[in-house]
C-alpha positions as CSV (number, residue, x, y, z in Angstrom):
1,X,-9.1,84.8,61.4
2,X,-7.9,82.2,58.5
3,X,-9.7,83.5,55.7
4,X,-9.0,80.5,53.5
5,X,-11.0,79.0,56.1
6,X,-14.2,81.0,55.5
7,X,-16.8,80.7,52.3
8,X,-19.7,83.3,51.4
9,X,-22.1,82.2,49.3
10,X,-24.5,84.8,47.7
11,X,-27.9,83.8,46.7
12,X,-29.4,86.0,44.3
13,X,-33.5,85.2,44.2
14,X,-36.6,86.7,42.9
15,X,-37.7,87.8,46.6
16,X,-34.8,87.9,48.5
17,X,-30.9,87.7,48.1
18,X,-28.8,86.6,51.0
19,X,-25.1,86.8,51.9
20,X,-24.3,83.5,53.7
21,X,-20.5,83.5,56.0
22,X,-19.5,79.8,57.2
23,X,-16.4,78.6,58.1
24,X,-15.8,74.3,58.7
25,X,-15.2,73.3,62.2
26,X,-13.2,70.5,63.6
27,X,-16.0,68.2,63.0
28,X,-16.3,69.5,59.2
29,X,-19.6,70.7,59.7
30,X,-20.6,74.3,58.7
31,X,-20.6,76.6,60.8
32,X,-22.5,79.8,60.2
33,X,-21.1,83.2,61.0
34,X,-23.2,85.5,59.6
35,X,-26.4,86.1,57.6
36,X,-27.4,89.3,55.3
37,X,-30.9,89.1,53.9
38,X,-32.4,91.6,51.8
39,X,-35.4,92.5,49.4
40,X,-34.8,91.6,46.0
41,X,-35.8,94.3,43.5
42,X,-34.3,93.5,40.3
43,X,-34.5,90.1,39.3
44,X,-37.9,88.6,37.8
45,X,-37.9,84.7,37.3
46,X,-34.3,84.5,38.6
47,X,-33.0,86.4,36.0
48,X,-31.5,89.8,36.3
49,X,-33.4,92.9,34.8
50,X,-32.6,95.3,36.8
51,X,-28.9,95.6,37.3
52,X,-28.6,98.8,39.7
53,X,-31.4,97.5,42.3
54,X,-29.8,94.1,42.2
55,X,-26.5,95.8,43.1
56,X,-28.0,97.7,45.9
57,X,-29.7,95.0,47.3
58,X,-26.5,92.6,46.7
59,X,-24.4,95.6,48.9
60,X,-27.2,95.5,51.6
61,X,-27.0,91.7,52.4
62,X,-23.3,91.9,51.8
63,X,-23.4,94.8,54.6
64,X,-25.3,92.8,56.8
65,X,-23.5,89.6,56.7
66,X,-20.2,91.4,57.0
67,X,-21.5,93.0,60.4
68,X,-23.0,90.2,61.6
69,X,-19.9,88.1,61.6
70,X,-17.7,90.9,61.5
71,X,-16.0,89.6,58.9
72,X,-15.1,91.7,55.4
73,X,-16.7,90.0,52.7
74,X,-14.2,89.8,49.1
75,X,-15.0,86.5,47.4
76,X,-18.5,85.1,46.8
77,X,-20.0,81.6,45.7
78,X,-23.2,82.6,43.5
79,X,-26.2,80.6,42.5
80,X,-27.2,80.6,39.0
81,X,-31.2,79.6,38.2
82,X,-33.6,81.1,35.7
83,X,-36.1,80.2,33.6
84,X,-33.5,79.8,31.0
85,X,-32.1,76.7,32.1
86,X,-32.8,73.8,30.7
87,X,-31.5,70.6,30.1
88,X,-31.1,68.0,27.8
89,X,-29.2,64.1,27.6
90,X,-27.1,63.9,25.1
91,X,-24.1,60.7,24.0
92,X,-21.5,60.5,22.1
93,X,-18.1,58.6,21.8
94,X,-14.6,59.1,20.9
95,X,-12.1,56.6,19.2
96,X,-9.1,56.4,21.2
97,X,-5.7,56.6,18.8
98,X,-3.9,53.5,21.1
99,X,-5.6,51.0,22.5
100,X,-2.8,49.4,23.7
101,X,-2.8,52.3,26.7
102,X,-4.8,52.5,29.6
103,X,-8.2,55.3,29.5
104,X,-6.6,58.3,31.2
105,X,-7.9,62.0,32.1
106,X,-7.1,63.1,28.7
107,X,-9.5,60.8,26.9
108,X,-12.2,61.8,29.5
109,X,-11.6,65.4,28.6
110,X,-11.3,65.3,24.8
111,X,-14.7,63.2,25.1
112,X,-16.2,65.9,27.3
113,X,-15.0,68.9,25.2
114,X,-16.5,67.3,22.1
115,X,-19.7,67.7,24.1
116,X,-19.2,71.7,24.5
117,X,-19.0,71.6,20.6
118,X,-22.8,70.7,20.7
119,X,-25.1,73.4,18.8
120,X,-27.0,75.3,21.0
121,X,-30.2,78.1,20.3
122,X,-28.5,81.4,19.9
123,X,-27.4,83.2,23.0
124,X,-27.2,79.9,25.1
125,X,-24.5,77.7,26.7
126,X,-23.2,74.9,27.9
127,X,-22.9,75.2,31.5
128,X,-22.4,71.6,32.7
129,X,-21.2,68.7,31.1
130,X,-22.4,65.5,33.5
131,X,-21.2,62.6,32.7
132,X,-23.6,59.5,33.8
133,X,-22.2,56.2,33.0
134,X,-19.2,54.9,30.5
135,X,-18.9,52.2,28.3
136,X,-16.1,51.2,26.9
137,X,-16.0,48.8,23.5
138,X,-19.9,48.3,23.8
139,X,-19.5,46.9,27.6
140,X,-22.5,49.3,29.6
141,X,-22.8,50.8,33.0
142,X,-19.0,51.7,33.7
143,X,-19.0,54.4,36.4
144,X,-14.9,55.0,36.1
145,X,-13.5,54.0,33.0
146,X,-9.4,55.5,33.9
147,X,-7.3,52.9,34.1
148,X,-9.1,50.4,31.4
149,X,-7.9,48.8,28.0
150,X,-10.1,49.8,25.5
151,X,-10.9,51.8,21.8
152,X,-14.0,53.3,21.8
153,X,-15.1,55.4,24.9
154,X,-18.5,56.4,24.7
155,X,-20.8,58.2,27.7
156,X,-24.1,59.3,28.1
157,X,-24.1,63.1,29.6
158,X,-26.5,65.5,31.0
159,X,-26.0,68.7,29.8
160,X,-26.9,71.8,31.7
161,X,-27.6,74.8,29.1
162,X,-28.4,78.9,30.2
163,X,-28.3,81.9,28.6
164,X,-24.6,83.8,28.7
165,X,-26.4,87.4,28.5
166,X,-27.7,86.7,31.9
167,X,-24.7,84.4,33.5
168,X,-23.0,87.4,32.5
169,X,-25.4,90.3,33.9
170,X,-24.9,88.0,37.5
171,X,-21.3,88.5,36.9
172,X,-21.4,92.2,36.4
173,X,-23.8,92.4,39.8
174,X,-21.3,90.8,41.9
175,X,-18.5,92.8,40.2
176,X,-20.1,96.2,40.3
177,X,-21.2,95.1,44.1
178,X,-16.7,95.2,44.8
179,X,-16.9,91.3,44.8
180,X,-15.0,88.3,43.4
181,X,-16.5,85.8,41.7
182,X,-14.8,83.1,43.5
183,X,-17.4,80.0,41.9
184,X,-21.0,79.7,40.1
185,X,-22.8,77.1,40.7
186,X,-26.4,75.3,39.9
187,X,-28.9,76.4,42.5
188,X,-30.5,73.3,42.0
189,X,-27.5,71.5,43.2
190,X,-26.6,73.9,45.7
191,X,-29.5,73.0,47.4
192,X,-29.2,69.5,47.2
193,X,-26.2,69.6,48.9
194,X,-28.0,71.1,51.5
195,X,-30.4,68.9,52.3
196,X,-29.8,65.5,50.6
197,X,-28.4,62.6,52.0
198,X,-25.8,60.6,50.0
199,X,-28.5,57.8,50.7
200,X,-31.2,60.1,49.4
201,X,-29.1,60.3,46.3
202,X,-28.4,56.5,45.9
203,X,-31.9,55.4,46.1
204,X,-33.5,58.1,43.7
205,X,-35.0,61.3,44.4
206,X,-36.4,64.3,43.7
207,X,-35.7,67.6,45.2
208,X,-37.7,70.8,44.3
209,X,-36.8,74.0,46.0
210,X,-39.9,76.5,45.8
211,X,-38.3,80.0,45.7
212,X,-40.1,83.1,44.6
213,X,-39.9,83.4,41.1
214,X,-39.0,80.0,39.9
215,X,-39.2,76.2,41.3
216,X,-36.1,74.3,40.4
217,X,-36.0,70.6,40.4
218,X,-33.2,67.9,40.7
219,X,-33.3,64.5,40.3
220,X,-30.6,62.3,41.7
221,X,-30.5,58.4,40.9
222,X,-27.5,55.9,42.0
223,X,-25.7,58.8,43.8
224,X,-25.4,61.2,40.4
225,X,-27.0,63.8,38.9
226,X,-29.8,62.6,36.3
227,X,-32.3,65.2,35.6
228,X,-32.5,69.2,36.2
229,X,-35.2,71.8,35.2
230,X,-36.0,75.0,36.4
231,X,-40.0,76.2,36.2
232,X,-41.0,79.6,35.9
233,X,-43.3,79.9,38.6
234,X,-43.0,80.1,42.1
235,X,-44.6,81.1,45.4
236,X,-44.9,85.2,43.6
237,X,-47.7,83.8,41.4
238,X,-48.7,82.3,44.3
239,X,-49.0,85.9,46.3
240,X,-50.2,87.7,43.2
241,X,-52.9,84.9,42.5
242,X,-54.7,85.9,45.5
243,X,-54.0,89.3,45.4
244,X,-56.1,89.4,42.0
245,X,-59.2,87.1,43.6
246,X,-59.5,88.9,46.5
247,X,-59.1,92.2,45.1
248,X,-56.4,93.8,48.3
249,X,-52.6,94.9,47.9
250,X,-49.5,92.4,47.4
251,X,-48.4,92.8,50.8
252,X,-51.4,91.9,52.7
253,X,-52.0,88.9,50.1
254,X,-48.4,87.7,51.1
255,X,-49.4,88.4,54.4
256,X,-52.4,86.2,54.2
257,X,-50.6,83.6,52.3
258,X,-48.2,83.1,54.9
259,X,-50.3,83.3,57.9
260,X,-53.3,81.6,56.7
261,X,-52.8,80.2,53.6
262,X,-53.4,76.1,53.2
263,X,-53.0,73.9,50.0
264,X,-55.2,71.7,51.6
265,X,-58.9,73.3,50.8
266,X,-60.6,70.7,52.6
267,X,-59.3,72.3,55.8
268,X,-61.2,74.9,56.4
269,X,-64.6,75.5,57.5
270,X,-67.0,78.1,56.1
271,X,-67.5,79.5,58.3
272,X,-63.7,81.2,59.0
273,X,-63.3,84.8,58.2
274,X,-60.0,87.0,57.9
275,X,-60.9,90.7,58.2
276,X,-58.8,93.1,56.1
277,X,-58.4,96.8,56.6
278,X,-59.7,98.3,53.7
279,X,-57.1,101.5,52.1
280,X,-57.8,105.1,53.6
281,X,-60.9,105.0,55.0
282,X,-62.8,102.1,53.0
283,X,-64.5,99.2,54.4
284,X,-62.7,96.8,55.9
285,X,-63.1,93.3,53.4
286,X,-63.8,89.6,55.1
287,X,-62.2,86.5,52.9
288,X,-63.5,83.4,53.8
289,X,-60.0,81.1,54.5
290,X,-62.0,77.8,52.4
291,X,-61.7,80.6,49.2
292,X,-57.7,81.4,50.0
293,X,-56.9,78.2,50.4
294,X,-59.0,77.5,47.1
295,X,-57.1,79.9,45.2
296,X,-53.8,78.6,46.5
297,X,-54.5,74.7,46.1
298,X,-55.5,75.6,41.8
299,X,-52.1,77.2,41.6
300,X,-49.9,74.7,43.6
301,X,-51.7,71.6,41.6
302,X,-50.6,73.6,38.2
303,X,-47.2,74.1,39.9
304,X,-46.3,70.4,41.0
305,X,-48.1,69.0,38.0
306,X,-45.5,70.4,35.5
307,X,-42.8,69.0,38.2
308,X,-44.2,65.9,38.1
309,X,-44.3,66.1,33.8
310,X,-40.2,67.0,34.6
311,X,-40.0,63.7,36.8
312,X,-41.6,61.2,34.6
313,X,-39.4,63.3,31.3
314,X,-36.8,61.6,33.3
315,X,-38.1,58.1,33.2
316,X,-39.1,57.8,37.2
317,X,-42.2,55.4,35.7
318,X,-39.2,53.0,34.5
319,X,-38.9,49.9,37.0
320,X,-35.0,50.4,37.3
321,X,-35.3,54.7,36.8
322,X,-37.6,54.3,40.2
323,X,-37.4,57.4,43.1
324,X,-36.9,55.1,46.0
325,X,-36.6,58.3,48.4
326,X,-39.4,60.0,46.7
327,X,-39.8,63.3,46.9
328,X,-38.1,66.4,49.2
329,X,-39.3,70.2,49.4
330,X,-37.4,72.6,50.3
331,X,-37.0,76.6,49.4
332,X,-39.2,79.4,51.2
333,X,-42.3,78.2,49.1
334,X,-42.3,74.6,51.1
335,X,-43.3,76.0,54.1
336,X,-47.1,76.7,53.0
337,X,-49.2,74.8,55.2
338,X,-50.3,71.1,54.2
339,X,-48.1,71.3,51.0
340,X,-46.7,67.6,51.9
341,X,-49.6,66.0,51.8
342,X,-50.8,67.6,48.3
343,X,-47.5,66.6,46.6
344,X,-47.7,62.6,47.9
345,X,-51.6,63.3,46.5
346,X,-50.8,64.4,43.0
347,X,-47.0,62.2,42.5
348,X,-48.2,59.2,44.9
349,X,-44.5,59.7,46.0
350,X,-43.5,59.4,49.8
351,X,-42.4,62.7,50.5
352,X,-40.5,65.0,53.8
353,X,-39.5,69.1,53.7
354,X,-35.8,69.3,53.6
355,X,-34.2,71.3,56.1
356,X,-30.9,72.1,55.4
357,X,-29.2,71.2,58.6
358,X,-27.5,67.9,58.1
359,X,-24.3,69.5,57.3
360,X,-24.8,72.4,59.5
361,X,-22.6,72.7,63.2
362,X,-25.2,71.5,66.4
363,X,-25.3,75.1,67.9
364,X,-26.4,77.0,64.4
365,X,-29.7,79.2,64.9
366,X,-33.1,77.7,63.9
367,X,-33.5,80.5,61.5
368,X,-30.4,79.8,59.3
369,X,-32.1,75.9,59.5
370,X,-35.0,77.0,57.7
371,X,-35.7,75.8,54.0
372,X,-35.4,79.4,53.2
373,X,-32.0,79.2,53.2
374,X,-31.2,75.6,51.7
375,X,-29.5,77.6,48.7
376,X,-27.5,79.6,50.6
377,X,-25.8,76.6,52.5
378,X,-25.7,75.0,50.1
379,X,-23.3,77.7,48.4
380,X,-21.5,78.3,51.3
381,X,-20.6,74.3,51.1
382,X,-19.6,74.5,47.5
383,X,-17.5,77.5,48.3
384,X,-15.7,75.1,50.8
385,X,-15.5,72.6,48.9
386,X,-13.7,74.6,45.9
387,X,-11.2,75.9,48.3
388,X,-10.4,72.3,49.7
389,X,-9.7,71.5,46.0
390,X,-7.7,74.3,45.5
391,X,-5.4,74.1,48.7
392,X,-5.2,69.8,47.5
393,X,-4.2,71.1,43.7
394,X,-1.6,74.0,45.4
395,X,0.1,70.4,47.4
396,X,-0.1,68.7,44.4
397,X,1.8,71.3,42.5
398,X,4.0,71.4,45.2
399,X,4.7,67.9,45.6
400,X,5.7,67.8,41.9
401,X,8.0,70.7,42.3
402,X,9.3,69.5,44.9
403,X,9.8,66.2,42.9
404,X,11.3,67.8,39.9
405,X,14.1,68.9,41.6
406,X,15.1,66.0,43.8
407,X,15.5,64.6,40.4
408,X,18.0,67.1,39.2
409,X,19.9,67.1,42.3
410,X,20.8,63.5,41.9
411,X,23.5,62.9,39.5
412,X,22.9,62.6,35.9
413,X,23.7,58.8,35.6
414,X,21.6,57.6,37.9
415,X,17.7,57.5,36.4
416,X,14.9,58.2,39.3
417,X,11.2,58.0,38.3
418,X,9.7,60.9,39.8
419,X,6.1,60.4,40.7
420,X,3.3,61.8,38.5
421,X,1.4,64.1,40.5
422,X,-2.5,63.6,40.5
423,X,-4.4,65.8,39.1
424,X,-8.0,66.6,40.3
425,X,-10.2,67.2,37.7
426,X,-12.0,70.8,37.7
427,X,-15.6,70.6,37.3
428,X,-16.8,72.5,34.2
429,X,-18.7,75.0,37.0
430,X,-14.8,76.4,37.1
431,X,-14.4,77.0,33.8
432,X,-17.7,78.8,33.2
433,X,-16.5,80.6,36.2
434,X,-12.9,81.8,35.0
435,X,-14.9,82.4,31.5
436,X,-17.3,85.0,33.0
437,X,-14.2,86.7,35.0
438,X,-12.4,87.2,31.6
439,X,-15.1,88.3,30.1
440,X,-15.6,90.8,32.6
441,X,-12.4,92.0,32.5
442,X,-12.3,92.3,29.0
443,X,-15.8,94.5,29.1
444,X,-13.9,96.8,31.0
């Protein structure tokens, strides 16, 4: 089989890190070829801190996915989260030295590289420079300032900043676990690739993937990128919430949670009992469902109402900053029962689940359609997308090779233009990525 063809996209969680194998089919959907799934044991708040677990639990998914698709696994697309990301907007403007020429991709990238210089707290980076609209001698709201006349190019950005220490420990994981680092990328964007609509995107909205450490939020407006965060909590607090009120053991409290939990206290009557075995030879205990679904609702209100601080930090109470589209939920922790209708309580914002099979082929398995594994398609999709852009920039190069020596095969008197090949512009994701490799390298 092709492997140019195929992407793996490795999602690294609090709870569970899965090895994801698609390949496009003729329709340039994704189709899935394998899954590996396993307990995550070393990361807490989607940071690393435990690197040998993390690498034994990267090898098991790996393992999995390879023999599910039977398929050897070398390059991966991995998702970076944390409670160390934050973000912030930031402007700024260059002077252009001739305004007589037209704004190219070198002004673009001197402007955005003036951006990395930016002083950060110590031990954080830049990972993303965003650029949101242009203006160009004071005239607002440009979306693609190359090929205007102008002298002063200014932009506002959203800039995406993490900790290196523990982009870098992800990087060692994946190394140590005999992988490439083929991309990194923003789980918050991964998954809203996977279940956005470019609609979704143009009329405003916010996604927020619940995962099991952390709950990360993206909010799209006019088809870009406007706001990101990432909060520490998740659906673990969740789990260890009622663990502590009803005095029983983490697994049966995930157990509950998942079987019987509800946001929603109003649901249940009182008079509803779960029996739990008691440990070696104790009583069994009874928990009535209106006091787990109690202690659930008090956590979930504290989780969305710091999302919802996050979407009005953005502006969404502005008249022309509006989220037409509202609100989507996606990631493991969207599943709790009567979730929906809490979030359109506390935001008043319409909102659905996101299920991240819109780009995913027809026949793919219900399972892999499941917001559980929105990241994960999401990478897979990025991974694609990174090799499309690579095969385009290898025909590029080509095209002005080939170019350059038409030119000198034609005699010397004669004066042919060659073309000016295109070239794509990488996405500061790349950089961070080849930066992380070096480093790696160099650790060695």
């Amino acid at each position: 089989m092709d492997k140019h063809n195929i992407s793996v996209g490795l999602d690294i969680g609090t709870t569970k890190i899965v090895a994801m194998i698609g390949r496009k089919n003729e329709y340039d959907k994704v189709e899935i070829l394998g899954v590996g799934k396993s307990k995550s044991l070393g990361v807490h708040r989607g940071v690393v801190n435990n690197i040998t677990q993390t690498i034994q639990s990267i090898q098991q998914a790996v393992q999995e996915a390879e023999a599910a698709a039977s398929e050897k696994i070398e390059e991966v697309t991995v998702g970076i989260a944390g409670q160390h990301i934050r973000s912030l907007q930031h402007s700024d403007y260059i002077t252009r030295p001739n305004s007589e020429l037209v704004i190219d991709e070198t002004d673009i990238d001197r402007l955005i590289n003036q951006v990395h210089k930016l002083v950060m707290l110590p031990g954080e980076e830049i990972i993303h420079v965003l650029p949101q609209e242009f203006k160009v001698d004071g005239q607002a709201e440009i979306k693609e300032p190359i090929g205007m006349y102008g002298g002063r190019l200014e932009a506002n950005f959203h800039v995406v900043v993490g900790q290196v220490s523990s982009i870098r420990n992800i990087g060692r994981c994946v190394k140590s676990s005999d992988l490439e680092l083929e991309g990194i990328t923003l789980e918050p964007l991964a998954s809203a690739n996977a279940v956005l609509s470019q609609e979704e995107k143009e009329a405003g909205v916010a996604l927020i993937d619940i995962g099991g450490g952390t709950t990360d939020l993206a909010v799209f407006k006019d088809g870009i990128i406007r706001h990101t965060a990432v909060i520490p909590f998740g659906g673990n607090v969740i789990t260890e919430d009622i663990k502590e009120g009803c005095s029983i053991i983490e697994k049966q409290a995930e157990l509950l949670k998942i079987k019987f939990g509800s946001a929603w206290p109003g649901e249940n009557k009182d008079n509803e009992i779960v029996s739990i075995p008691g440990l070696r030879g104790r009583e069994p205990k009874e928990i009535t469902l209106k006091n787990l679904s109690k202690i659930i609702h008090a956590r979930v209100v504290e989780i969305i109402e710091q999302v919802y601080v996050e979407i009005k930090n953005y502006g969404h109470e502005e008249q022309k900053k509006k989220l037409i589209a509202g609100i989507v939920l996606t990631g493991g922790g969207s599943q709790l029962k009567h979730l929906k209708q809490l979030v359109e309580y506390i935001t008043g914002m319409d909102t659905r689940i996101g299920y991240p099979n819109e780009h995913l082929a027809g026949d793919s398995d219900d399972d892999i359609a499941s917001p559980l594994f929105a990241t994960a398609v999401g990478l897979v999709m990025d991974g694609l997308k990174r090799q499309d852009r690579k095969i385009m920039d290898d025909t590029i190069e080509q095209a002005g090779h080939n170019a350059a020596t038409e030119v000198n095969a034609q005699e010397e008197h004669e004066e042919v233009v060659a073309e000016q090949p295109v070239k794509v512009r990488r996405s500061f994701l790349d950089k961070l990525t080849e930066r992380v490799k070096e480093f790696l390298d160099n650790a060695e």
